[in-house]
C-alpha positions as CSV (number, residue, x, y, z in Angstrom):
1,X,0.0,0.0,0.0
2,X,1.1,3.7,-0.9
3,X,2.5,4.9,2.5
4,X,0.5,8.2,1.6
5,X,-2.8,6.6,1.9
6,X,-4.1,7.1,4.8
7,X,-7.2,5.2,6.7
8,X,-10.4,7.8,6.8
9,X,-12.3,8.4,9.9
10,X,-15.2,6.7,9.8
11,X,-18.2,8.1,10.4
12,X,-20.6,7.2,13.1
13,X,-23.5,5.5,12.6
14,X,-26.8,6.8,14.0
15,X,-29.3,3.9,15.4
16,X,-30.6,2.3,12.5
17,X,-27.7,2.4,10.2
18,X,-24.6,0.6,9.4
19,X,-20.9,1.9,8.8
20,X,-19.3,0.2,5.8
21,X,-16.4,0.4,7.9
22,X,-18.0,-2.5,9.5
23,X,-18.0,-4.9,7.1
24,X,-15.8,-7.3,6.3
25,X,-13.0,-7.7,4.3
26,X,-13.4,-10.4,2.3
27,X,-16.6,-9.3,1.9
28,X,-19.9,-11.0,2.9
29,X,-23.1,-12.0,1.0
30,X,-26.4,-11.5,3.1
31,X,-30.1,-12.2,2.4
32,X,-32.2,-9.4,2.2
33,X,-36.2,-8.5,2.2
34,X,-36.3,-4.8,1.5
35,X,-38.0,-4.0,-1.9
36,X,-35.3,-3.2,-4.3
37,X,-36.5,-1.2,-7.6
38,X,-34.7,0.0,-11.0
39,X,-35.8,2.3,-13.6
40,X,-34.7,2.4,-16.9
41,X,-36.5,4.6,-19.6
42,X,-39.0,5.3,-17.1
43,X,-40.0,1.7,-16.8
44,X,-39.3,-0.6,-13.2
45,X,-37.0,-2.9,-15.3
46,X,-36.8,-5.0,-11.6
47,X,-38.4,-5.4,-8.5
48,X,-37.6,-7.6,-5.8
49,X,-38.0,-8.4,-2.4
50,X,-35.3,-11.4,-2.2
51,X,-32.3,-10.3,-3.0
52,X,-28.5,-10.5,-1.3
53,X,-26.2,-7.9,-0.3
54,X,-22.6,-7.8,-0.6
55,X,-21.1,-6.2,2.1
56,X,-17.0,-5.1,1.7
57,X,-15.0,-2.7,4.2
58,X,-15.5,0.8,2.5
59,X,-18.4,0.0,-0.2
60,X,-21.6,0.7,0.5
61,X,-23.7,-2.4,-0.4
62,X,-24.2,-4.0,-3.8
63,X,-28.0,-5.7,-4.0
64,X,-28.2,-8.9,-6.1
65,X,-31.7,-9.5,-7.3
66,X,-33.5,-12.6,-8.8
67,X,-33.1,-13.0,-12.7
68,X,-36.5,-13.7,-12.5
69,X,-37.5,-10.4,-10.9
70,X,-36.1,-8.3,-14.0
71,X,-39.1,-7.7,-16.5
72,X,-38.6,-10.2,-19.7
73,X,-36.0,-8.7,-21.8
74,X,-35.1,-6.1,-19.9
75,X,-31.6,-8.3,-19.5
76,X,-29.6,-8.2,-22.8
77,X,-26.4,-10.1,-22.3
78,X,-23.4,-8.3,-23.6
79,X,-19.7,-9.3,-24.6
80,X,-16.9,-9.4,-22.5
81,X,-16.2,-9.8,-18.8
82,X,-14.6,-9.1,-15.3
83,X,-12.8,-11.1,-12.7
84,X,-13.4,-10.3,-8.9
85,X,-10.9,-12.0,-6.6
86,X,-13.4,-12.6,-4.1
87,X,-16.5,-14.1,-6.3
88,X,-14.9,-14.8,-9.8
89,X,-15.7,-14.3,-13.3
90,X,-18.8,-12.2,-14.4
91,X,-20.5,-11.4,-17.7
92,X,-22.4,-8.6,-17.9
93,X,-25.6,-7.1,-19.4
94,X,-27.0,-3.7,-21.1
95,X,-30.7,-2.9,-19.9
96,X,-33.7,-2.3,-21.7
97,X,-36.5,-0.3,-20.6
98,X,-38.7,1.8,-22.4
99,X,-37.2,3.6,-25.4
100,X,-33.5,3.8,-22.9
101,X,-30.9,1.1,-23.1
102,X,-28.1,1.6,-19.6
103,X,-25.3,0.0,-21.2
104,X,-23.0,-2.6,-19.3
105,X,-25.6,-2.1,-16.5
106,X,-25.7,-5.2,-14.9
107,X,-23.3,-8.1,-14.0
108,X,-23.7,-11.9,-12.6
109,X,-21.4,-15.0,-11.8
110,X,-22.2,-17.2,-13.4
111,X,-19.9,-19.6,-12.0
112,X,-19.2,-17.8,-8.4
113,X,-16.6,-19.4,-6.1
114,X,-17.6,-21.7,-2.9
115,X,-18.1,-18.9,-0.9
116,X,-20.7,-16.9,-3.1
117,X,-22.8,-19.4,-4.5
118,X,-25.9,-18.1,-3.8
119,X,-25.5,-15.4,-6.2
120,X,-25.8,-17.9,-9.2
121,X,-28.8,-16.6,-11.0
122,X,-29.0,-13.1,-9.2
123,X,-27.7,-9.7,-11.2
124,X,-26.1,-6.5,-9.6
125,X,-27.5,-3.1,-11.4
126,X,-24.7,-0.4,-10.8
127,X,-27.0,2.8,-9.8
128,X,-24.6,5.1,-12.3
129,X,-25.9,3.5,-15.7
130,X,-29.6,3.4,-15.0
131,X,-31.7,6.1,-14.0
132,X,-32.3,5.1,-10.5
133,X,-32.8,2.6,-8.3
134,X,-34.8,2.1,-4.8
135,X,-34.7,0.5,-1.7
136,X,-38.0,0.4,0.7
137,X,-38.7,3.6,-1.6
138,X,-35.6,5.5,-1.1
139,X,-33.6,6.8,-4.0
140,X,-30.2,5.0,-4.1
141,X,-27.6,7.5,-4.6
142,X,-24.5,5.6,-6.9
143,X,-21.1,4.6,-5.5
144,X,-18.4,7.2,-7.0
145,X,-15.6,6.2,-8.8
146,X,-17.1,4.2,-11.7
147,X,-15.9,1.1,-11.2
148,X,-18.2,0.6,-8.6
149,X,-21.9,-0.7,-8.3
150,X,-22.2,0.2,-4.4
151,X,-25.9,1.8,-3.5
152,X,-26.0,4.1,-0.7
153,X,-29.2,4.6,1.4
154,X,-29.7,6.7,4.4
155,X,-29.3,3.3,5.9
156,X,-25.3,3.0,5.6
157,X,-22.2,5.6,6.2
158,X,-19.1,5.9,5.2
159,X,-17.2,7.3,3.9
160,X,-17.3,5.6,0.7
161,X,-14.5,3.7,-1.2
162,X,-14.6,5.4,-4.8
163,X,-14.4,9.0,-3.6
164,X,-11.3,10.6,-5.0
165,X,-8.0,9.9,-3.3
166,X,-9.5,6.5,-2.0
167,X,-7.7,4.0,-4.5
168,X,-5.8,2.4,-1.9
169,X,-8.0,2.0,1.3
């Protein structure tokens, strides 16, 4: 690690909410009942009340939802791919909703490693390439940084991974 880094101060969490400082590191996968919403082209592309969240030191959450809970054809597999040293290889999707198509939108695993084998079958929607997504009917505002597909709620505090000068935490 750069010796210029430095680890931010977290901030603290009122009741209710969570510090992504909290989280672990390797990250962990947890079930979750909230309803989780995307809108693309002014259409709910997905809605789900059984998805997984994957919770990492410094990232907000990432929700996972059914493949069966995205409108048919609003998932248009895509080219190309990604490797995560933690769940493996993904492939990726653009989404389709009305007359809008969020490109390289979504990802799955299809092939996740031991540890993450529950999210075979569930997609992740980064919140930067569609135009928005909701939990328990709470805009999601997007992960900075791009590279990212964290959603951050009033639920969860950081600060967040993605924010410039936070490459190395």
């Amino acid at each position: 690690m750069n010796g210029d880094v430095k680890r931010p101060k977290p901030e603290k969490p009122a009741p209710g909410q969570e510090s992504v400082w909290d989280y672990p590191r390797p990250p962990d996968l947890v079930r979750s009942r909230e309803t989780v919403e995307v809108v693309v082209g002014g259409v709910v592309v997905a809605s789900s009340t059984r998805t997984y969240r994957v919770l990492e030191t410094s990232h907000p959450p990432t929700y996972y939802l059914p493949e069966e809970d995205f409108a048919p054809g609003a998932l248009v597999r895509i080219e190309g791919g990604s490797f995560c040293e933690w769940k493996g290889r993904a492939a990726y999707a653009d989404l389709v909703g009305g007359e809008a198509r969020a490109e390289q939108a979504a990802w799955t695993y299809p092939d996740p490693t031991p540890g993450f084998v529950d999210l075979r079958g569930h997609w992740a929607v980064t919140p930067l390439a569609v135009e928005a997504c909701f939990v328990d009917g709470e805009r999601v505002q997007p992960q900075e940084g791009g590279f990212y597909g964290g959603w951050i709620t009033s639920k969860v505090v950081g600060p967040f991974k993605g924010i410039p000068g936070s490459w190395g935490w």
